[in-house]
PDB file of N, CA, C and O in Angstrom, chain B, residues numbered from 101:
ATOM      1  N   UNK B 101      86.181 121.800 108.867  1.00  0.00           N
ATOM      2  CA  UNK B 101      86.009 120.361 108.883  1.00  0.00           C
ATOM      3  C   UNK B 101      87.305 119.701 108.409  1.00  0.00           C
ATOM      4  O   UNK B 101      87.842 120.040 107.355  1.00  0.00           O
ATOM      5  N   UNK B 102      87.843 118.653 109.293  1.00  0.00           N
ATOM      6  CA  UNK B 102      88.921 117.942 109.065  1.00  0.00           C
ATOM      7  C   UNK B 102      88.576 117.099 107.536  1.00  0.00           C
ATOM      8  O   UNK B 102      87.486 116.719 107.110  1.00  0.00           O
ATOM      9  N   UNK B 103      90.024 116.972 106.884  1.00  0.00           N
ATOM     10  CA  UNK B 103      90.005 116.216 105.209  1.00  0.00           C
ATOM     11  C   UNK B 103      89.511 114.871 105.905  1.00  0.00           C
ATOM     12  O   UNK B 103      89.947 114.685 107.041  1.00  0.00           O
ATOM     13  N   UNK B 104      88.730 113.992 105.417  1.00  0.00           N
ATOM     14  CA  UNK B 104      89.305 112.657 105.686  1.00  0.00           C
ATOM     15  C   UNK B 104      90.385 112.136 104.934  1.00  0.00           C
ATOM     16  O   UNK B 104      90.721 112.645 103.865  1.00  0.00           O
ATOM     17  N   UNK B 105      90.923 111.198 105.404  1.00  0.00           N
ATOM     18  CA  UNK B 105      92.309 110.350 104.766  1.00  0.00           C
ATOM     19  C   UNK B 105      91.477 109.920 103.530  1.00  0.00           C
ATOM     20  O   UNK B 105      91.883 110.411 102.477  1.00  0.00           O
ATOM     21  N   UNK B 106      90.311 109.042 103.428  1.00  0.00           N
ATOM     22  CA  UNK B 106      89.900 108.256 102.291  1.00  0.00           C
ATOM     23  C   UNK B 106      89.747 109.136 101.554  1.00  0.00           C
ATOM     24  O   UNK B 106      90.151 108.699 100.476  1.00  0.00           O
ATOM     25  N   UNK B 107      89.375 110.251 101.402  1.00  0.00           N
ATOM     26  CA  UNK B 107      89.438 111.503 100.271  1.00  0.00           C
ATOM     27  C   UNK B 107      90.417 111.717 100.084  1.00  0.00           C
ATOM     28  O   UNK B 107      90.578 112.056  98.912  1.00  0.00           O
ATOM     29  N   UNK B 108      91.582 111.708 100.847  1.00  0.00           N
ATOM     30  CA  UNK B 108      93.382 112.154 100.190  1.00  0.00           C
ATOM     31  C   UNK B 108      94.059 110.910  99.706  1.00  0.00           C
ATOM     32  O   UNK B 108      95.191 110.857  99.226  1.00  0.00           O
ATOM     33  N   UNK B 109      93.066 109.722  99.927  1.00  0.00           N
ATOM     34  CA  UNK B 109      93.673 108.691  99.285  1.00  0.00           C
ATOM     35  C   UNK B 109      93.563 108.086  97.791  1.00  0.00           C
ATOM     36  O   UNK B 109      94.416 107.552  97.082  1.00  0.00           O
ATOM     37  N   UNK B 110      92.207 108.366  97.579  1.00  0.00           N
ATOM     38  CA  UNK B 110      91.313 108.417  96.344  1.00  0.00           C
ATOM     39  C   UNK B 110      91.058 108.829  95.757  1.00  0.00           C
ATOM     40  O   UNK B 110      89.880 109.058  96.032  1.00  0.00           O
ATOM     41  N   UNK B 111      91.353 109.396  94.576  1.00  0.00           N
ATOM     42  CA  UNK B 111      90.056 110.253  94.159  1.00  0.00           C
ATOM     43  C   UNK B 111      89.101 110.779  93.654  1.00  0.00           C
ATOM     44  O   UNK B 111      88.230 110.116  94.217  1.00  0.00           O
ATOM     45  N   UNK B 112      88.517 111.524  92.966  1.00  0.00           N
ATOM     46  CA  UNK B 112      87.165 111.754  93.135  1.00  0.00           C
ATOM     47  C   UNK B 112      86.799 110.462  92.520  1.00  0.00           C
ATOM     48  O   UNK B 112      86.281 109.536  93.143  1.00  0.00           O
ATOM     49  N   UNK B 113      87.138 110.447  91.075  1.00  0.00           N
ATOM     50  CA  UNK B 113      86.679 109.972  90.281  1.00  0.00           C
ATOM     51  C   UNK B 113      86.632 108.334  89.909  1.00  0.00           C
ATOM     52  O   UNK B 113      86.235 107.819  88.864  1.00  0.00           O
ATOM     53  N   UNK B 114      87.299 107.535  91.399  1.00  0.00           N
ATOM     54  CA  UNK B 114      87.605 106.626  91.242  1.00  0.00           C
ATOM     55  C   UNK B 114      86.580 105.940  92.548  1.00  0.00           C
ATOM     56  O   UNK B 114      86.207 104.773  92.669  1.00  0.00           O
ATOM     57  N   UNK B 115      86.291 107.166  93.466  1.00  0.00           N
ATOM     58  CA  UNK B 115      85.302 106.850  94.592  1.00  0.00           C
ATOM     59  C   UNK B 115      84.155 106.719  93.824  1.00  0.00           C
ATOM     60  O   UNK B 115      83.454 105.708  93.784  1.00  0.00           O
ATOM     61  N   UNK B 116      83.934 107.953  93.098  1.00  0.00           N
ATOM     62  CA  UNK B 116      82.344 107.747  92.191  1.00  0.00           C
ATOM     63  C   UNK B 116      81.668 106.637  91.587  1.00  0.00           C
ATOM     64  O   UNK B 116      80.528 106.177  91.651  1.00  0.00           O
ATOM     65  N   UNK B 117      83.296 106.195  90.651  1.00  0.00           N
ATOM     66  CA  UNK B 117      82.899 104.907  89.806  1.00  0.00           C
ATOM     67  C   UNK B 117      82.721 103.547  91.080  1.00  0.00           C
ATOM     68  O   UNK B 117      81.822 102.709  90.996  1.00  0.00           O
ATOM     69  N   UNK B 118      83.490 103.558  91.916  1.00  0.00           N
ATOM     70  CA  UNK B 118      83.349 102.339  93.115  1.00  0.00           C
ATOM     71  C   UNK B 118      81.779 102.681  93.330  1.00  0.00           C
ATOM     72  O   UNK B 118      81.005 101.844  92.866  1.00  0.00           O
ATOM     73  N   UNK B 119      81.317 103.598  93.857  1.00  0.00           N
ATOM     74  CA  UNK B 119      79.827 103.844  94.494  1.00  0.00           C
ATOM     75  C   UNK B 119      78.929 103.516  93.165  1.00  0.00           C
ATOM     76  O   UNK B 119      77.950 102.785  93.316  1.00  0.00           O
ATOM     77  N   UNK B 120      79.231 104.031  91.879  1.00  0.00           N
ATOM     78  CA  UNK B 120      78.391 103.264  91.053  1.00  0.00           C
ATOM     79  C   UNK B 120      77.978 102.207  90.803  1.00  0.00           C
ATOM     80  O   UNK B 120      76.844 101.735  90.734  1.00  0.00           O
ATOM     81  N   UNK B 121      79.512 101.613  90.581  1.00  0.00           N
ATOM     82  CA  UNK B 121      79.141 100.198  90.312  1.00  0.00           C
ATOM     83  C   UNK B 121      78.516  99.062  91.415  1.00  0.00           C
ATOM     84  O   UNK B 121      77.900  98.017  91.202  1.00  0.00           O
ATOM     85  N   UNK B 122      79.035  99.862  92.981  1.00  0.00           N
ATOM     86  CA  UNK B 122      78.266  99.225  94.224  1.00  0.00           C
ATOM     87  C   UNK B 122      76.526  99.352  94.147  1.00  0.00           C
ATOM     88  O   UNK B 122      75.822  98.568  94.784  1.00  0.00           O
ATOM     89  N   UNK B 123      76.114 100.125  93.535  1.00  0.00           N
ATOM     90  CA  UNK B 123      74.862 101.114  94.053  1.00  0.00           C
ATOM     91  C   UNK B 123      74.342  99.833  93.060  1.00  0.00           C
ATOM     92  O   UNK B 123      73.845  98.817  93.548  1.00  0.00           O
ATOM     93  N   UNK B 124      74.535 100.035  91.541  1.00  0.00           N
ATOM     94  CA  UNK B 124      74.622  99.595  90.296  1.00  0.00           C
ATOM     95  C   UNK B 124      74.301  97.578  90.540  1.00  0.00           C
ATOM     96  O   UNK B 124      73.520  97.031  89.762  1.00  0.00           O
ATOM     97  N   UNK B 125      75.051  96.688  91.732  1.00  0.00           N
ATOM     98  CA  UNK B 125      75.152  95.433  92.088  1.00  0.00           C
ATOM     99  C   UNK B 125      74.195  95.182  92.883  1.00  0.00           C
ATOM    100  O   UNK B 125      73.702  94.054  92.857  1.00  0.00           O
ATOM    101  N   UNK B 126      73.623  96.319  93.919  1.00  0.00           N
ATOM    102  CA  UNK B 126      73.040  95.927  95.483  1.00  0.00           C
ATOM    103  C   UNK B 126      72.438  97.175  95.498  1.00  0.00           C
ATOM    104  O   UNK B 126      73.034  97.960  96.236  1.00  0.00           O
ATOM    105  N   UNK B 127      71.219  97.748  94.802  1.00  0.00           N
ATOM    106  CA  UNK B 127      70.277  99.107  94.819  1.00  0.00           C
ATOM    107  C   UNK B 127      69.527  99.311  95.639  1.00  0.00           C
ATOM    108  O   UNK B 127      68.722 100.218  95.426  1.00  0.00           O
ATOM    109  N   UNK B 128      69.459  98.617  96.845  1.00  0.00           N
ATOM    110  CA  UNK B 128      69.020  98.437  97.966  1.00  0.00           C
ATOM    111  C   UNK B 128      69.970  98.758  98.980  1.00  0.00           C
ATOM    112  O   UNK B 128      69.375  98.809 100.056  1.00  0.00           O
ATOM    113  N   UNK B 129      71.055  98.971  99.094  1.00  0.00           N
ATOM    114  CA  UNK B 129      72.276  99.325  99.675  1.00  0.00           C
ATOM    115  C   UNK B 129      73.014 100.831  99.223  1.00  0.00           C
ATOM    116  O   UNK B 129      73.159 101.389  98.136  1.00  0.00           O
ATOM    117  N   UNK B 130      73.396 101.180 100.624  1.00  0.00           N
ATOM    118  CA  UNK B 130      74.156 102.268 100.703  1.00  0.00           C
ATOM    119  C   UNK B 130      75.587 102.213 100.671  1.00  0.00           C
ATOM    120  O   UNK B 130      75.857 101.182 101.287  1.00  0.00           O
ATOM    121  N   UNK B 131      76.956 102.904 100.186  1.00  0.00           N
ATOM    122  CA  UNK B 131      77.601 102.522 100.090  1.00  0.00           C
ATOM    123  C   UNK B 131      78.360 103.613 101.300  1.00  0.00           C
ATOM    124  O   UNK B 131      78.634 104.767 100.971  1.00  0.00           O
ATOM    125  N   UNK B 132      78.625 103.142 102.578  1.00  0.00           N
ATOM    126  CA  UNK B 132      79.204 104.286 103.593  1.00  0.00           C
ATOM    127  C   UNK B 132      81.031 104.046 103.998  1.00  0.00           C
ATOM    128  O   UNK B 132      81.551 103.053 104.507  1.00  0.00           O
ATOM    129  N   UNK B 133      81.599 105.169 103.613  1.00  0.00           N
ATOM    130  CA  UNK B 133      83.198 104.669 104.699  1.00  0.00           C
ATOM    131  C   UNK B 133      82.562 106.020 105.700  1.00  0.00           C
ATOM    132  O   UNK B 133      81.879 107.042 105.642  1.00  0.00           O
ATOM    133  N   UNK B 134      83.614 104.874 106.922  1.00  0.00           N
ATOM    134  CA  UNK B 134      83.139 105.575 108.292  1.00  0.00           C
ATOM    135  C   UNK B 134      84.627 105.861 108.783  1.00  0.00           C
ATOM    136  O   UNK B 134      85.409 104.924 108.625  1.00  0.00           O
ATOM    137  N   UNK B 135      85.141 107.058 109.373  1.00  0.00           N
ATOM    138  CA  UNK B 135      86.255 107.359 109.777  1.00  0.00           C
ATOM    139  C   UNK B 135      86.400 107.564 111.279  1.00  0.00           C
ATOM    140  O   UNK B 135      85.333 107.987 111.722  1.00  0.00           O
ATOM    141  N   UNK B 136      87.131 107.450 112.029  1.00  0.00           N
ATOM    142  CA  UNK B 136      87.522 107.910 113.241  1.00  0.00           C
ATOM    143  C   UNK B 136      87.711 109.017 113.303  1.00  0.00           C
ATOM    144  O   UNK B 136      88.281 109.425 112.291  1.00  0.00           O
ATOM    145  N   UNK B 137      87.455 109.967 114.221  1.00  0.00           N
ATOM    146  CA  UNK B 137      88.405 111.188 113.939  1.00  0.00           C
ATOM    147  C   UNK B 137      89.449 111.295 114.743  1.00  0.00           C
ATOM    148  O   UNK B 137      89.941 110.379 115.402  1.00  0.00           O
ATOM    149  N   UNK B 138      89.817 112.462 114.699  1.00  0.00           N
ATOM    150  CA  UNK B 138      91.607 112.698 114.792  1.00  0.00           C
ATOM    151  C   UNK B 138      91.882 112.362 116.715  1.00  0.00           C
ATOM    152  O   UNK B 138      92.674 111.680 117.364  1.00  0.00           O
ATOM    153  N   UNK B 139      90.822 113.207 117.011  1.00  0.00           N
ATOM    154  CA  UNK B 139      91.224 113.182 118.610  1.00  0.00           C
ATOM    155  C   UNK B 139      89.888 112.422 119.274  1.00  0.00           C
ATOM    156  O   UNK B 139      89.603 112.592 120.460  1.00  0.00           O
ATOM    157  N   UNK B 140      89.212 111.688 118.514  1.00  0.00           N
ATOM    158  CA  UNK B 140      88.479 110.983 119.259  1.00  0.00           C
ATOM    159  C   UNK B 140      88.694 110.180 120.357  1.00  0.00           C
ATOM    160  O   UNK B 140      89.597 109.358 120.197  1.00  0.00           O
ATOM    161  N   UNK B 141      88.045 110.169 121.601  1.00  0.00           N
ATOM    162  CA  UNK B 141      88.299 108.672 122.340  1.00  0.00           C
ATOM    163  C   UNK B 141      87.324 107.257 122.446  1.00  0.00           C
ATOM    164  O   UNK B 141      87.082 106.493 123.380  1.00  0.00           O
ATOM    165  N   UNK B 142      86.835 107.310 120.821  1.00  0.00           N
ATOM    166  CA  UNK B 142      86.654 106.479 120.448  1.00  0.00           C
ATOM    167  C   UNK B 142      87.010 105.014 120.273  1.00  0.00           C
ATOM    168  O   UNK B 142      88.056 105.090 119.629  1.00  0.00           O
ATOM    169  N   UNK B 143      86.772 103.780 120.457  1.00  0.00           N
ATOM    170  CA  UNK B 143      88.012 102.729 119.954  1.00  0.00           C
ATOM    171  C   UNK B 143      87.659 102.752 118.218  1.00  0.00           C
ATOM    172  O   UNK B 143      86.827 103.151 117.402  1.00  0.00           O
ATOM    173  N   UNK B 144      88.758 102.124 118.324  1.00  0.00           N
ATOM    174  CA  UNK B 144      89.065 101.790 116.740  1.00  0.00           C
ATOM    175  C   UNK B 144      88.086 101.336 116.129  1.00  0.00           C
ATOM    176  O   UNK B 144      87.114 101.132 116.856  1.00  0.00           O
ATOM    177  N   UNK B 145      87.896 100.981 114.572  1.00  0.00           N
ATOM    178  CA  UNK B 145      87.198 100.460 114.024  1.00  0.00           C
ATOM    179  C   UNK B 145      87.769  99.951 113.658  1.00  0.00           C
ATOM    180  O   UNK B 145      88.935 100.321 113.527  1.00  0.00           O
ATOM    181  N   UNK B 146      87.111  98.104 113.014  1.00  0.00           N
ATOM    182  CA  UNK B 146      87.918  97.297 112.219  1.00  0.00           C
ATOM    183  C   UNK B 146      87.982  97.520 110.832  1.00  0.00           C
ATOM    184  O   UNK B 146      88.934  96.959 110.288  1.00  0.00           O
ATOM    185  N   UNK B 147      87.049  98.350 109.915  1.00  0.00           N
ATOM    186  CA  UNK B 147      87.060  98.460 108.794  1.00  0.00           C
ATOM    187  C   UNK B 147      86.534 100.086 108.172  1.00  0.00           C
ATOM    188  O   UNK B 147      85.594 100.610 108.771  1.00  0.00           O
ATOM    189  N   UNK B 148      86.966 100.604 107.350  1.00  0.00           N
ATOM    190  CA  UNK B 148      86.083 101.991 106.638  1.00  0.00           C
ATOM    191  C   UNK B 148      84.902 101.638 105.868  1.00  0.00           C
ATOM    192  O   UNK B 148      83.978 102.451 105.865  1.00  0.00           O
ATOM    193  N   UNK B 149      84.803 100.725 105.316  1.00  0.00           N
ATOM    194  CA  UNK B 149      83.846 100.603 104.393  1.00  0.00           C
ATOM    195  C   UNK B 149      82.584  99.713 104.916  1.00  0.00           C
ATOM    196  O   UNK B 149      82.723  98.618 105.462  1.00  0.00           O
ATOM    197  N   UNK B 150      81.320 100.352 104.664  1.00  0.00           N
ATOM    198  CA  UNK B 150      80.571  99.377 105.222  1.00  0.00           C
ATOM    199  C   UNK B 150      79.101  99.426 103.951  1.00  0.00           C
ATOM    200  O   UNK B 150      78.887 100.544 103.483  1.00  0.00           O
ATOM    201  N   UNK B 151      78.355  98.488 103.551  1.00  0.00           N
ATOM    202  CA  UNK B 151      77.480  98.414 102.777  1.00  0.00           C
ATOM    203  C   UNK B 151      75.575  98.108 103.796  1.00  0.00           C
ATOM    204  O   UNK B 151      74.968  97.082 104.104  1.00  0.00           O
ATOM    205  N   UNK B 152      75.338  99.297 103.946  1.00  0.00           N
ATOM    206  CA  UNK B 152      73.761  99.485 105.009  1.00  0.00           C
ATOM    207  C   UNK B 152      72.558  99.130 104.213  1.00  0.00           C
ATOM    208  O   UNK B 152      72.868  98.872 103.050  1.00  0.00           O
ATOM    209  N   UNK B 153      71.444  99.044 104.427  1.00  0.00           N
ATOM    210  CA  UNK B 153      70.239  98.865 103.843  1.00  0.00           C
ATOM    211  C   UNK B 153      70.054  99.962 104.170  1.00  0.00           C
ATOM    212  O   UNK B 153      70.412 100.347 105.283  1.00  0.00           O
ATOM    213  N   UNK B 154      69.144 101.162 102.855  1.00  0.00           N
ATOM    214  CA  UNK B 154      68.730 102.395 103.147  1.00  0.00           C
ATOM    215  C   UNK B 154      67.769 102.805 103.570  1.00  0.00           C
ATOM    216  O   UNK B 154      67.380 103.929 103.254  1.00  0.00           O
ATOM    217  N   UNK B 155      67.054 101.968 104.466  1.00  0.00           N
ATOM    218  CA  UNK B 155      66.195 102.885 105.553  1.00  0.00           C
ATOM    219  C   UNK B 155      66.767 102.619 107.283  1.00  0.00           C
ATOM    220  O   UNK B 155      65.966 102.670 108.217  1.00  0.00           O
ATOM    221  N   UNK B 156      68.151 102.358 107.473  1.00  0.00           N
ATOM    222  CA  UNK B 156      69.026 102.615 108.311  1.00  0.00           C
ATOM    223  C   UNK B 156      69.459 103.356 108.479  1.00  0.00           C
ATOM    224  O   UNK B 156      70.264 103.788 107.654  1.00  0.00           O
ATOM    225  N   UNK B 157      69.223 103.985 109.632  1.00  0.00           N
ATOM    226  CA  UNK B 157      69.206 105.080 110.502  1.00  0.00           C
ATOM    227  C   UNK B 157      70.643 105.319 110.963  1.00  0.00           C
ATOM    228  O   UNK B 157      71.516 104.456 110.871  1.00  0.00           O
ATOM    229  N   UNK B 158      70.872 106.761 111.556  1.00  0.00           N
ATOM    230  CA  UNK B 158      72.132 106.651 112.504  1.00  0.00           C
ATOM    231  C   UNK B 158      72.530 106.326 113.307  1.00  0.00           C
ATOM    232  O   UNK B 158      73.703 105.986 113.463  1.00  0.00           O
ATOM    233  N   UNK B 159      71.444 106.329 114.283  1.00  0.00           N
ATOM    234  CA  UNK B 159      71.362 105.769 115.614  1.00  0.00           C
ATOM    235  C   UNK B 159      71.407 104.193 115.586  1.00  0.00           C
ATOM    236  O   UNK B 159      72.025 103.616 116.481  1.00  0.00           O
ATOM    237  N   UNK B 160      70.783 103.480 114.603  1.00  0.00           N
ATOM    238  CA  UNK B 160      70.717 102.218 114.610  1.00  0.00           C
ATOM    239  C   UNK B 160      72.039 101.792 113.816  1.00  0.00           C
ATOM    240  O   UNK B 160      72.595 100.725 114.078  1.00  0.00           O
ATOM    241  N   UNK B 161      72.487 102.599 112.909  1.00  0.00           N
ATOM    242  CA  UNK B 161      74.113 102.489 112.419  1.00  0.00           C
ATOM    243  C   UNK B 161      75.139 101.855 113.546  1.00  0.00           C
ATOM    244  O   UNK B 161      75.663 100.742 113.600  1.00  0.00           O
ATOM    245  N   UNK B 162      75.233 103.156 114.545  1.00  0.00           N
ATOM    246  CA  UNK B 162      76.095 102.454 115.651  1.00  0.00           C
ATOM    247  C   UNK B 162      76.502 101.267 116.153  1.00  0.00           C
ATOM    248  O   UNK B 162      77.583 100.681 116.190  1.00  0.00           O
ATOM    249  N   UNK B 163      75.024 100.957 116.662  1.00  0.00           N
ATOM    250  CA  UNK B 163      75.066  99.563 116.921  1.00  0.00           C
ATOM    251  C   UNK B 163      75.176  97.866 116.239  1.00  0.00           C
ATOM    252  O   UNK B 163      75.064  96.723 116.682  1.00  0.00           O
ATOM    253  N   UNK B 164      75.508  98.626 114.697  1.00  0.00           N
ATOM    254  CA  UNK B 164      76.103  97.374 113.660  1.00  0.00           C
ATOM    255  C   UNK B 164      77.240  97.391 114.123  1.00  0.00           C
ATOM    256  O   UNK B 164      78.097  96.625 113.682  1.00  0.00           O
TER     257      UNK B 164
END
């Protein structure tokens, strides 16, 4: 499995405390970064970080 970048950018312990204190504000919310991968022919995304309601699905993910 490819590293993601946001893991070689961050780390551990500074992602944890972000997801805490997110989880910690909005406990009804998931806290997701979403990456492209390397050779996808995907288009781009405008952002990594996204905040879901947790009974959102994957399939219904997409289409946010």
């Amino acid at each position: 499995m490819a590293k993601s970048s946001f893991k070689l950018e961050h780390p551990l312990e500074r992602r944890q405390a972000e997801a805490a204190r997110i989880r910690e504000k909005y406990p009804d919310r998931i806290p997701v970064i979403v990456e492209k991968a390397e050779r996808s022919d995907v288009p781009d995304i405008d952002k990594k970080k996204y905040l879901v309601p947790a009974d959102l699905t994957v399939g219904q993910f997409v289409y946010v």
